[in-house]
Structure formats: structure tokens, C-alpha cells
C-alpha positions as CSV (number, residue, x, y, z in Angstrom):
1,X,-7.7,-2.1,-0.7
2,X,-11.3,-1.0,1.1
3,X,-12.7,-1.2,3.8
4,X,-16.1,-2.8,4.4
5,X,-18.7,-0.8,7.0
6,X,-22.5,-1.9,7.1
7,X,-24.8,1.7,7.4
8,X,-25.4,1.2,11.2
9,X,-22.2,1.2,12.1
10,X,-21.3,4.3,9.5
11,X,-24.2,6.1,11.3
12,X,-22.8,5.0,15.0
13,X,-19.3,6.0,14.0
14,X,-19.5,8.1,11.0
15,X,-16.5,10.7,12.2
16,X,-14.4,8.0,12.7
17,X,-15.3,6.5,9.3
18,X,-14.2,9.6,7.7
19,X,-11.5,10.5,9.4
20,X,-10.0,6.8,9.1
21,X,-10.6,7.5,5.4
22,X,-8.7,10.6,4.8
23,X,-5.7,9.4,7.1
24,X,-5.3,6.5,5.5
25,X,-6.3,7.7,1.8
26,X,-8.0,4.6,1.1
27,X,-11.7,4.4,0.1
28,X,-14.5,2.9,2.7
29,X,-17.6,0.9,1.0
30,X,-20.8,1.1,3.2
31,X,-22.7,-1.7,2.6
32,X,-26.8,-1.9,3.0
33,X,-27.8,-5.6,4.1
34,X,-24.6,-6.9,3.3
35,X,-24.8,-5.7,0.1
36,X,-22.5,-2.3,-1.3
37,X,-24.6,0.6,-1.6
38,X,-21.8,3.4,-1.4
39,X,-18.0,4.1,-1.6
40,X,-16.4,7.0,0.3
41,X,-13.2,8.3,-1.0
42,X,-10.6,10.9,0.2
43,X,-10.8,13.8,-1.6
44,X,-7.0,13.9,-1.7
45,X,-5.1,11.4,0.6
46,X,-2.2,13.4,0.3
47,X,1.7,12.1,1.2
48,X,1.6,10.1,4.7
49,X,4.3,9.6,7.1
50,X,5.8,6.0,7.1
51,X,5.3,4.0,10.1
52,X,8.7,3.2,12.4
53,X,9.0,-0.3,11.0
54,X,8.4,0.9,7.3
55,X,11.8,3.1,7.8
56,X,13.3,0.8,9.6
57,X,12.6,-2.1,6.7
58,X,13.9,0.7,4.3
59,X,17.3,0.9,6.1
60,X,17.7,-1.9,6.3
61,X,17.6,-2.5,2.5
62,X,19.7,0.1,2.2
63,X,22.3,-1.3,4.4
64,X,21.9,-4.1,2.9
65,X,22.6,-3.4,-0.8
66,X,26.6,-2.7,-0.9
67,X,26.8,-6.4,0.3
68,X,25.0,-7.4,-2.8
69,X,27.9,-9.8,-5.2
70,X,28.2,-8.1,-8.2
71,X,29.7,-9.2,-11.1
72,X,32.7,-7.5,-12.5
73,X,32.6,-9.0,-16.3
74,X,30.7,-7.5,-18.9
75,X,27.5,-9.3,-20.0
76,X,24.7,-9.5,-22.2
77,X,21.4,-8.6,-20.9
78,X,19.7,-10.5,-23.9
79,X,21.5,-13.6,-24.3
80,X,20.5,-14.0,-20.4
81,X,17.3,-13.6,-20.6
82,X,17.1,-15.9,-23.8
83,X,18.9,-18.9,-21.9
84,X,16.4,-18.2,-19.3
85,X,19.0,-17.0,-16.7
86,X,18.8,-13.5,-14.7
């Protein structure tokens, strides 16, 4: 996903621009009267840390998955699928 920045705003704010776009790794299009004239991309957006919520989403799925039913009879993968179950 880009973002969207018209040229007088990249001018106004152009170390933010770029510094927004290597943070985030995710490419910035500069548009010249409304229309895309340019793309800026990081040059490597490198591993990012995850937000609080992101890890907390994580553990919870995580925690979640031994309460998960599973089934303790063998099955057959195909014939499932075939009758359209999962």
C-alpha cells in the first residue's frame, strides 16, 4: 500500500516524506496536479519492530491455539475436501 503526496507538500516536508518512507518500507507516489508523476521507494525497508498491539494480537493467538477441538480419529484430507467439508 502507498501513500499519495502532491509535489508541494513533498517540497514543504520532503525529510519527513523520506524518512516516513524508509521507517515504514512502503513506497510514497508524488503526484503533479493530482496526477502520479513519481514513486519513492526504500532502498531496503529492512525488519521493523511490531507495534504493542501487533504482539499482543500474536499472544493471544498463541494462547489461544491449545484450546482449539481437535479431532482424535484418523481422516482423509481428500475425501473432505471432495464432500466439500474442511
Amino acid at each position: 500500500m502507498s501513500t499519495t503526496v502532491s509535489l508541494s507538500d513533498a517540497k514543504a516536508r520532503l525529510s519527513e516524506v523520506v524518512r516516513s518512507v524508509r521507517t515504514r518500507g512502503e513506497d510514497t507516489v508524488i503526484t503533479v496536479d493530482g496526477e502520479p508523476a513519481v514513486r519513492l521507494v526504500p532502498v531496503y525497508p529492512g525488519p521493523r519492530t511490531l507495534t504493542p498491539a501487533e504482539t499482543a494480537g500474536f499472544r493471544a493467538l498463541l494462547d489461544s491455539l491449545p484450546r482449539i477441538p481437535r479431532t482424535t480419529t484418523e481422516f482423509d484430507a481428500v475425501v473432505l475436501v471432495s464432500e466439500g467439508r474442511r
